[in-house]
C-alpha positions as CSV (number, residue, x, y, z in Angstrom):
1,X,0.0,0.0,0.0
2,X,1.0,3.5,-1.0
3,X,0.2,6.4,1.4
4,X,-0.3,9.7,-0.1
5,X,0.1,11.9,2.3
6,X,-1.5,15.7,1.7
7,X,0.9,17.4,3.4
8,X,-1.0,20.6,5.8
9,X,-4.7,20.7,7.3
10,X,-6.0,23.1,5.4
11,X,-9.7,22.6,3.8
12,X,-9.9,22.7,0.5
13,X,-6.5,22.9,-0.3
14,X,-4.3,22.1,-3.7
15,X,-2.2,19.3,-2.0
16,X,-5.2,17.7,-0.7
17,X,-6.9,18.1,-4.4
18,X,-3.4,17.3,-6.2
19,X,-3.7,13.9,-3.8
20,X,-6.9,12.7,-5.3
21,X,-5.5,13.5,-8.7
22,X,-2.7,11.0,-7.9
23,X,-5.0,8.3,-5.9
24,X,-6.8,7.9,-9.5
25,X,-3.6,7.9,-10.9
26,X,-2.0,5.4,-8.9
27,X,-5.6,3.0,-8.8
28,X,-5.0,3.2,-12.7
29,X,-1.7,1.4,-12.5
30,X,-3.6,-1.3,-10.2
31,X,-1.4,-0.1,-7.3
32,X,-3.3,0.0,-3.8
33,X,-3.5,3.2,-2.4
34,X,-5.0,5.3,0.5
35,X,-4.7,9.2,1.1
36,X,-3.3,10.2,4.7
37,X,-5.0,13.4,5.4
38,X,-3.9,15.7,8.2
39,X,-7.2,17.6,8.7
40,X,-7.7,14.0,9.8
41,X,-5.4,14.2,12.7
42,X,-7.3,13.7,15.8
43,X,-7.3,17.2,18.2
44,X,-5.6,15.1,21.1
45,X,-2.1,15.3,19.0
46,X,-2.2,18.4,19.1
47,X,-1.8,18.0,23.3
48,X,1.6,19.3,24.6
49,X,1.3,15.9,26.5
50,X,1.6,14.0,23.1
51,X,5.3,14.5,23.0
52,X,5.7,12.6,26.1
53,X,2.9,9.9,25.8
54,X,1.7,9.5,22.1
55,X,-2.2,9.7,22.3
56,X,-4.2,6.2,21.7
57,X,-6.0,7.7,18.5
58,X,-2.9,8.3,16.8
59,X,-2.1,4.7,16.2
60,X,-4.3,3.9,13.5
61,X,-2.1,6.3,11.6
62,X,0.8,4.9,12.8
63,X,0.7,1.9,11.6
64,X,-0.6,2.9,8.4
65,X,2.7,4.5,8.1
66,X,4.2,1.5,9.4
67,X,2.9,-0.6,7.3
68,X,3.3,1.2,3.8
69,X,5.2,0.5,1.1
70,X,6.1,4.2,0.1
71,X,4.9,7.2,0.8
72,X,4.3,10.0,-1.9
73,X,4.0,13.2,0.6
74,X,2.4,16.1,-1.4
75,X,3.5,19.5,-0.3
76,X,2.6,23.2,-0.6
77,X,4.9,26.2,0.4
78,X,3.7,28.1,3.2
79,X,6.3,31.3,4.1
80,X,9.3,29.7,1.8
81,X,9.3,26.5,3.5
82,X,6.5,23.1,4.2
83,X,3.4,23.8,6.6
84,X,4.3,23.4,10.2
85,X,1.6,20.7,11.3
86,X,3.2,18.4,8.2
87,X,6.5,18.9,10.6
88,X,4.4,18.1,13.7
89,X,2.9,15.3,12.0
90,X,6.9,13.8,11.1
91,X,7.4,14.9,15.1
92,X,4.8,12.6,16.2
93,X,5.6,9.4,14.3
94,X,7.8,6.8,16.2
95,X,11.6,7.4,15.6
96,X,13.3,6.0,14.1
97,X,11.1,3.0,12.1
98,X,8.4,5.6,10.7
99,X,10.9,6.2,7.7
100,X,13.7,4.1,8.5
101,X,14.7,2.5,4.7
102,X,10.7,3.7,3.4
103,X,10.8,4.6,0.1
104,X,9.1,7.8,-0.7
105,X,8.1,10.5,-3.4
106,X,7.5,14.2,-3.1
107,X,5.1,16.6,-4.8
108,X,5.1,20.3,-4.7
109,X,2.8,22.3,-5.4
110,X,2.6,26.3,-4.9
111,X,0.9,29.7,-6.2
112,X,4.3,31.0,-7.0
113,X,6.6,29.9,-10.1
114,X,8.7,27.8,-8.0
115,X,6.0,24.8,-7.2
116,X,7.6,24.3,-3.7
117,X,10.7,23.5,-4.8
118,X,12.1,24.8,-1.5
119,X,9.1,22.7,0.7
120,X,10.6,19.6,-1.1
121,X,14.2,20.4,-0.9
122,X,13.4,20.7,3.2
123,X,11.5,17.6,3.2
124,X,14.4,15.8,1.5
125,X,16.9,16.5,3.8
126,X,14.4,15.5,7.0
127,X,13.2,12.4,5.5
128,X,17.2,11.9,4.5
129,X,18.2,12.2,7.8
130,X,15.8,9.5,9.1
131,X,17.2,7.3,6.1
132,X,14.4,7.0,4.1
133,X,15.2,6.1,0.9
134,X,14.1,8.9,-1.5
135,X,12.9,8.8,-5.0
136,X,14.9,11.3,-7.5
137,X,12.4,12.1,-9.9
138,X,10.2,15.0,-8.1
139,X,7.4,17.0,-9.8
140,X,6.7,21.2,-8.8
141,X,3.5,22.3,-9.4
142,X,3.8,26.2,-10.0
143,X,0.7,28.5,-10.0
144,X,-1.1,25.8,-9.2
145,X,-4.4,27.8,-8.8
146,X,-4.1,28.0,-12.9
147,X,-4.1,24.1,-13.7
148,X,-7.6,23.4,-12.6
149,X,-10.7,23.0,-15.0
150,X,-13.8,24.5,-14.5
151,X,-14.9,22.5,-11.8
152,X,-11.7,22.7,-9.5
153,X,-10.9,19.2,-9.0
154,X,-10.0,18.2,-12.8
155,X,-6.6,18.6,-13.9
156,X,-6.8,20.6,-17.4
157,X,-3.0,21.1,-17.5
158,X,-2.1,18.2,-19.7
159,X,1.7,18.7,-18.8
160,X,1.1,18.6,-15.4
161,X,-1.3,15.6,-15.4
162,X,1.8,13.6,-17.6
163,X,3.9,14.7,-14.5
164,X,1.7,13.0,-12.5
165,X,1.4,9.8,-14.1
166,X,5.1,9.1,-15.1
167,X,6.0,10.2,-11.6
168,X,3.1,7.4,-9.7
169,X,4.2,5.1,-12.2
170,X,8.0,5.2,-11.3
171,X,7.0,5.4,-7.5
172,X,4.8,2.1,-8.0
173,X,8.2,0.5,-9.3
174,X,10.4,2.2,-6.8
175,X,8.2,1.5,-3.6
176,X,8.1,-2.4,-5.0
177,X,11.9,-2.8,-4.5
């Protein structure tokens, strides 16, 4: 199983929409594959006690994390850098088997002409420094607010979408190894 994880709380945002995009993407290839959600995250994480004494209703996550094959986190810059409760959210996870030799993928996606290539250059060197092993082949998503069709969940950016599938299908092969 591949977790795609939509990398800040926000409702309604791109990374969340940008997930769904590759969930079809990856179901296409006949990979299994769930979406990780951090407006999911229930409020007692967000405890100052849950540094100490991880709270019970975090461990379905967990192990979902545990238990995954990859993970293809999906990023948007905030301020220059990755949202903070995405950090939290690495923070919380047990150290060091959470991305100990995991294979994973990053997306970025931003309003600006950079596509978050700064949010996924962080990311790399966290998720390098708890030895995951990390997939070259990145996508950016700049002005990201432009790509959408009529109905804000469509990809009309042919480019982008192409992005999207070469990258899920090198991840399916990648988290397989």
């Amino acid at each position: 199983m591949i977790e795609i994880l939509s990398g800040t709380n926000r409702p309604g945002s791109n990374a969340l929409k940008i997930s769904k995009v590759l969930e079809g993407l990856y179901k296409e290839l006949g990979q299994p594959v769930q979406i990780l959600d951090l407006q999911d995250l229930p409020q007692e994480v967000f405890d100052p006690s849950a540094y100490a004494t991880k709270p019970a209703a975090l461990k379905p996550i967990t192990d979902r994390v545990l238990a995954s094959a990859g993970i293809h986190v999906v990023t948007p810059e905030y301020n220059g850098s990755f949202p903070g409760v995405l950090k939290y959210f690495i923070d919380m996870l047990p150290f060091p088997q959470s991305f100990e030799h995991r294979r994973v993928a990053f997306t970025g996606e931003a309003a600006g002409i950079w596509g978050a290539f700064r949010s996924v250059e962080q990311l790399q060197m966290i998720f390098g420094y708890r030895n995951a092993y990390i997939m070259p082949e990145r996508v950016w998503i700049p002005q990201v607010n432009h790509i959408w069709a009529e109905d804000g969940v469509t990809v009309k950016d042919q480019a982008v979408l192409q992005r999207l599938r070469d990258q899920a299908k090198l991840f399916t092969e990648f988290a397989a190894k």
